[in-house]
ROKELO-487108 format. One record per residue (C-alpha): residue in one letter; chain; z, y, x. Coordinates in nm, 2 decimals. Last residue first. Layout:
% residues N
A, A, Z, Y, X
...
***
This chain:
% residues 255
X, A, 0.56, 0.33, -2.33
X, A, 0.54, 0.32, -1.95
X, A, 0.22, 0.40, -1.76
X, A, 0.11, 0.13, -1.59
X, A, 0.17, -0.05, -1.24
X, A, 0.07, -0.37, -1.04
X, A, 0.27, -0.46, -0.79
X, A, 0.22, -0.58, -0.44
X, A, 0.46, -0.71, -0.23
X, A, 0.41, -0.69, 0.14
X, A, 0.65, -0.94, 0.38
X, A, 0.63, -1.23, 0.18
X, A, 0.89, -1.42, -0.02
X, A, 0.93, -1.21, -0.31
X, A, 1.09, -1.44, -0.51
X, A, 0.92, -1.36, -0.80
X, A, 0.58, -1.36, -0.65
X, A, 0.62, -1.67, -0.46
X, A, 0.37, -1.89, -0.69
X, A, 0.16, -1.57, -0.76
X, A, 0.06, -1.47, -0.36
X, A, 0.10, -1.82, -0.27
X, A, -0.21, -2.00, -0.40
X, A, -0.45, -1.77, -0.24
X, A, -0.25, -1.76, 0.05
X, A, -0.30, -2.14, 0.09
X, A, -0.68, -2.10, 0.06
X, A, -0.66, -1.78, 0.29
X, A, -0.49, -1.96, 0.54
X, A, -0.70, -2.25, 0.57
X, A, -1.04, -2.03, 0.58
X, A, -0.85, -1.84, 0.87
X, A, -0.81, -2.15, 1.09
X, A, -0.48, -2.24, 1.19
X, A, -0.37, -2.29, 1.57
X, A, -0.38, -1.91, 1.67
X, A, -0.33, -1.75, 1.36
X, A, 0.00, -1.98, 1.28
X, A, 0.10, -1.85, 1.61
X, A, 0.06, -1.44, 1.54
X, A, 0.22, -1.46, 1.19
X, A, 0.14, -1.31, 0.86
X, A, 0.14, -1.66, 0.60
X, A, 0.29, -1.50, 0.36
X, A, 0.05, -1.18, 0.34
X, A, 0.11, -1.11, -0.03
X, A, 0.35, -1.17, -0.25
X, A, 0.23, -1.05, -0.57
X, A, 0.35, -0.87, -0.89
X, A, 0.28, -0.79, -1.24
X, A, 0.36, -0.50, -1.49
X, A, 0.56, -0.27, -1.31
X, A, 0.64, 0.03, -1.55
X, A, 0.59, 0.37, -1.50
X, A, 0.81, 0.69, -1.64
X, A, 0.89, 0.85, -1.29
X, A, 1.25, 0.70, -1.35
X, A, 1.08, 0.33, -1.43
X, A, 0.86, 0.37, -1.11
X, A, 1.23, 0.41, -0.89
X, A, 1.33, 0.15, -1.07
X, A, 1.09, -0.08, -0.96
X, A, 1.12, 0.08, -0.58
X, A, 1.46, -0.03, -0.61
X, A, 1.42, -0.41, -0.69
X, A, 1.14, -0.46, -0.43
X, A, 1.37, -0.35, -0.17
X, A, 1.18, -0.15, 0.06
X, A, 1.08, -0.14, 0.47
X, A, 1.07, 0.17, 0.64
X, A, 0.87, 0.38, 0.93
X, A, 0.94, 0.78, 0.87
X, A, 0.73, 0.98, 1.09
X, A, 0.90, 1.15, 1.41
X, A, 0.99, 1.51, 1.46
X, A, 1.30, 1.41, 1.32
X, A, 1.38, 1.15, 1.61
X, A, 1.44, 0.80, 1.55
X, A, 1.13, 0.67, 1.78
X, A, 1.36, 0.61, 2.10
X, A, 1.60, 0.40, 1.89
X, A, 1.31, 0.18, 1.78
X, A, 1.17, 0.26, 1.43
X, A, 1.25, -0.06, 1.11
X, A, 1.44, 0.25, 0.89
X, A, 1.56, 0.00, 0.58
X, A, 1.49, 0.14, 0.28
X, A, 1.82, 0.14, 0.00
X, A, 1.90, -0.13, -0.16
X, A, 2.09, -0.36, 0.11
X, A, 2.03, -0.75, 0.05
X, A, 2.40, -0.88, 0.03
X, A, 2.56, -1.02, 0.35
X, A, 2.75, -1.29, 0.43
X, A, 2.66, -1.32, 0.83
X, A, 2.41, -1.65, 0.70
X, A, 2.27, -1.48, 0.38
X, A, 2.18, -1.16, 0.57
X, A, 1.91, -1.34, 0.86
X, A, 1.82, -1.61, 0.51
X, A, 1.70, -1.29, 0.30
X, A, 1.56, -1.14, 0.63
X, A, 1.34, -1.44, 0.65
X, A, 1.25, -1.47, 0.33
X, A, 1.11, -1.11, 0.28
X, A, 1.37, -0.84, 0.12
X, A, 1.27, -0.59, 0.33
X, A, 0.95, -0.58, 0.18
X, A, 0.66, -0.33, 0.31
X, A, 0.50, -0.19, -0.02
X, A, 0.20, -0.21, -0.21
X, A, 0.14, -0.03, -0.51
X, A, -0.18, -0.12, -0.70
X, A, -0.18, 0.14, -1.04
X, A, -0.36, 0.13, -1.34
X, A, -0.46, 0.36, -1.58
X, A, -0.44, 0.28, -1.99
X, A, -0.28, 0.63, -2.06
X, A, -0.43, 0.82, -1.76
X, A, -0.28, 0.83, -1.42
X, A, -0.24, 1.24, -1.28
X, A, 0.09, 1.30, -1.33
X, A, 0.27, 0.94, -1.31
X, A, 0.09, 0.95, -0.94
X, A, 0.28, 1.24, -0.89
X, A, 0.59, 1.17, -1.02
X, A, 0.57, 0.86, -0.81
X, A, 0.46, 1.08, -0.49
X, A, 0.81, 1.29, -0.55
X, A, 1.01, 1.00, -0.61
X, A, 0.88, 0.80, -0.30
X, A, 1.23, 0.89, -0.04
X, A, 1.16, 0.67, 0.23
X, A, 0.80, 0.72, 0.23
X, A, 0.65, 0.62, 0.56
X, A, 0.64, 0.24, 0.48
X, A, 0.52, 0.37, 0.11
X, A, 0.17, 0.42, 0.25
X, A, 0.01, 0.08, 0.36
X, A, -0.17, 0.04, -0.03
X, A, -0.16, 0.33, -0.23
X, A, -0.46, 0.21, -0.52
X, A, -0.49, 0.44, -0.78
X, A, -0.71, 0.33, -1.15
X, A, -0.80, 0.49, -1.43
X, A, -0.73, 0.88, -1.30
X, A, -0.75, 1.23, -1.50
X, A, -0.46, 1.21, -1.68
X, A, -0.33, 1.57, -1.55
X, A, -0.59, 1.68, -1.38
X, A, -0.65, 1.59, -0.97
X, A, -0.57, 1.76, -0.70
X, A, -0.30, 1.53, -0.55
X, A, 0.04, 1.67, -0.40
X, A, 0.26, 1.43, -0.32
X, A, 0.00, 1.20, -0.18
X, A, -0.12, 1.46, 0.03
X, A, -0.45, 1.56, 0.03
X, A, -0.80, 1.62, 0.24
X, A, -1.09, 1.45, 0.01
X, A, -1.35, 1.18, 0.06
X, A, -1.58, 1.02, -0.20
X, A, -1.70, 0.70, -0.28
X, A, -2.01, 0.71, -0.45
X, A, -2.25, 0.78, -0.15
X, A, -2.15, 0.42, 0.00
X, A, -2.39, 0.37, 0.30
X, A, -2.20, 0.64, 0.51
X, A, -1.88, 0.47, 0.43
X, A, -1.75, 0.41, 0.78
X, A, -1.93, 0.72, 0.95
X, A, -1.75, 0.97, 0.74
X, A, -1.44, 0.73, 0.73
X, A, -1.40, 0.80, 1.08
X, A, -1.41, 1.17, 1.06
X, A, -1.14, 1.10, 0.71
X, A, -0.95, 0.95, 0.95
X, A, -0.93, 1.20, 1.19
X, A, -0.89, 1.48, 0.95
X, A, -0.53, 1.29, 0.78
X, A, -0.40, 1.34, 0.47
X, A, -0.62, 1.09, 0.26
X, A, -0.75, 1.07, -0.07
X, A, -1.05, 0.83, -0.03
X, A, -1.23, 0.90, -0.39
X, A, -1.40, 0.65, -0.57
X, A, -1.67, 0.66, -0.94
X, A, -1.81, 0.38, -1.12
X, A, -1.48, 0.15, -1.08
X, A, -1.42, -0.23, -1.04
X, A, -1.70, -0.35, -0.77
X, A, -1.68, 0.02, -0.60
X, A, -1.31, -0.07, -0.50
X, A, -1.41, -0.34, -0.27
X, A, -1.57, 0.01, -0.07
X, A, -1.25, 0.17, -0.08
X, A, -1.04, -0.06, 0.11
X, A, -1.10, 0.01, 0.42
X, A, -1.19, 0.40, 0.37
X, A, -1.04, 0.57, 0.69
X, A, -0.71, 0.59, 0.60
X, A, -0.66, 0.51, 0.24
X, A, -0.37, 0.74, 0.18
X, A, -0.42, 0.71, -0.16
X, A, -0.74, 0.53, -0.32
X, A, -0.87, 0.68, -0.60
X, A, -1.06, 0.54, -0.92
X, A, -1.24, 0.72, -1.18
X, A, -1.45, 0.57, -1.44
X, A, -1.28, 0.19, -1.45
X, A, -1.33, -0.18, -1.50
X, A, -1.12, -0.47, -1.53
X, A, -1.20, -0.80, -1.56
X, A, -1.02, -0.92, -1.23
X, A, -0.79, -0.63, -1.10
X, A, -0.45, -0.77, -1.04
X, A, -0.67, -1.10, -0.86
X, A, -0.98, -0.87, -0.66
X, A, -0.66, -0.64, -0.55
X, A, -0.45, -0.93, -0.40
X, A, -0.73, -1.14, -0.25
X, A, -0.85, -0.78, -0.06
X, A, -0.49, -0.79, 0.05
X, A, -0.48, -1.15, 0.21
X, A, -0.85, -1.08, 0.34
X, A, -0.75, -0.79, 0.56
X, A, -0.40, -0.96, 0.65
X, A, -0.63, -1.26, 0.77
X, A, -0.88, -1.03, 0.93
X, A, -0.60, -0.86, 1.16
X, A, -0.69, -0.90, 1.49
X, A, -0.87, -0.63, 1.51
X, A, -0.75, -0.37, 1.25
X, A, -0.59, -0.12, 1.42
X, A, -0.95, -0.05, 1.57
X, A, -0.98, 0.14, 1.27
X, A, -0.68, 0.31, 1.28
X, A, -0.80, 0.49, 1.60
X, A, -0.48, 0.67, 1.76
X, A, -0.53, 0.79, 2.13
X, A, -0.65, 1.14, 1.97
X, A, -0.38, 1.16, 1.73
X, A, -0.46, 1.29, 1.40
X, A, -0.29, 0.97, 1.26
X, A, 0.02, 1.16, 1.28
X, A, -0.15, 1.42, 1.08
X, A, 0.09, 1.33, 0.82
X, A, 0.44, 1.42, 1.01
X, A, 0.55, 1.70, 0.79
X, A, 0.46, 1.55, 0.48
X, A, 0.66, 1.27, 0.62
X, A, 0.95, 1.47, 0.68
X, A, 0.94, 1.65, 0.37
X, A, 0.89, 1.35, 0.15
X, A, 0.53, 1.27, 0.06
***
């Protein structure tokens, strides 16, 4: 992670901060990026698989239906606690204490990383991608997924005053929360982070929008089985545009 981030890691150390109840509420955006992973990963199978800043192991436990062997890599002691209790029944997936720009894992070692809810504290990801280019093996994959400035609704917000789409990440904190001592919270431009892979020698081979339905009143009045059909639909048919507010891609080593 970038220095301030590496710096701020333990945030989710706090005592008042339970990722896992985080989560209420949020089945659909659950479900939306479970759909995204079971899609870029369908027919594929792998020996070692990691999951990067997976909090407390949410994600982890889909993971076992496409790899033989999981590890939660994830800075914080808290969440690994809860993951402890959370992935009691699942003896293959292992947890481990690291930073994602600084993974202890051989050179070529992984098949398949995951970093899913990670790069909104990363405004600077070059020493994580260098990373990750480190330890993925020749015919690894990685899931990136990023928070997406360039959404459809902040395209239209920048079209309308005459603005182009800024590249660089977007700091989304409230005034009071831009302090040093405070974790980085940004949204990415698509377009940058993709060359930002391509300078740490990956390539981004597909890519989903994901989430485009993620709103508080179409959850009240729509029934989740409803969203997820449409969201299955969506996720490839307003890829390009990048319409939602996560993008996915789907990485590999670059030739």
């Amino acid at each position: 992670m970038t220095k301030n981030s590496h710096k701020k890691a333990n945030q989710y150390d706090n005592d008042n901060y339970n990722y896992l109840h985080y989560w209420t509420g949020r089945a659909y955006e659950h479900a939306a990026e479970e759909l995204a992973i079971k899609r870029l990963l369908k027919g594929k199978h792998f020996d070692q698989a990691v999951d990067i800043g997976g909090g407390y192991g949410r994600l982890c436990v889909l993971l076992q239906n496409y790899a033989d062997n999981i590890t939660l890599a994830e800075p914080s002691q808290a969440q690994l606690d809860i993951a402890a209790a959370y992935l009691k029944k699942y003896p293959r997936i292992a947890q481990k204490k690291m930073q994602a720009d600084d993974l202890k894992f051989k050179d070529g070692s992984v098949d398949l990383i995951t970093m899913i809810r990670v790069m909104h504290h990363l405004p600077d990801p070059s020493q994580e991608f260098s990373e990750l280019s480190r330890v993925l093996s020749d015919k690894g994959y990685i899931i990136l997924e990023m928070a997406n400035y360039a959404h459809a609704r902040n395209r239209i917000k920048h079209l309308l005053k005459g603005q182009a789409l800024p590249k660089q990440p977007i700091d989304i904190r409230s005034a009071e929360n831009r302090r040093p001592d405070e974790i980085a919270f940004v949204n990415h431009n698509p377009k940058t982070v993709a060359k930002q892979l391509a300078h740490a020698g990956l390539k981004v081979e597909r890519i989903l929008s994901v989430s485009n339905l993620r709103s508080q009143s179409l959850k009240k009045i729509l029934p989740r089985a409803l969203m997820l059909a449409a969201e299955q639909v969506l996720q490839p048919t307003l890829a390009k545009t990048y319409f939602g507010p996560s993008v996915f891609f789907l990485v590999r080593k670059a030739k």
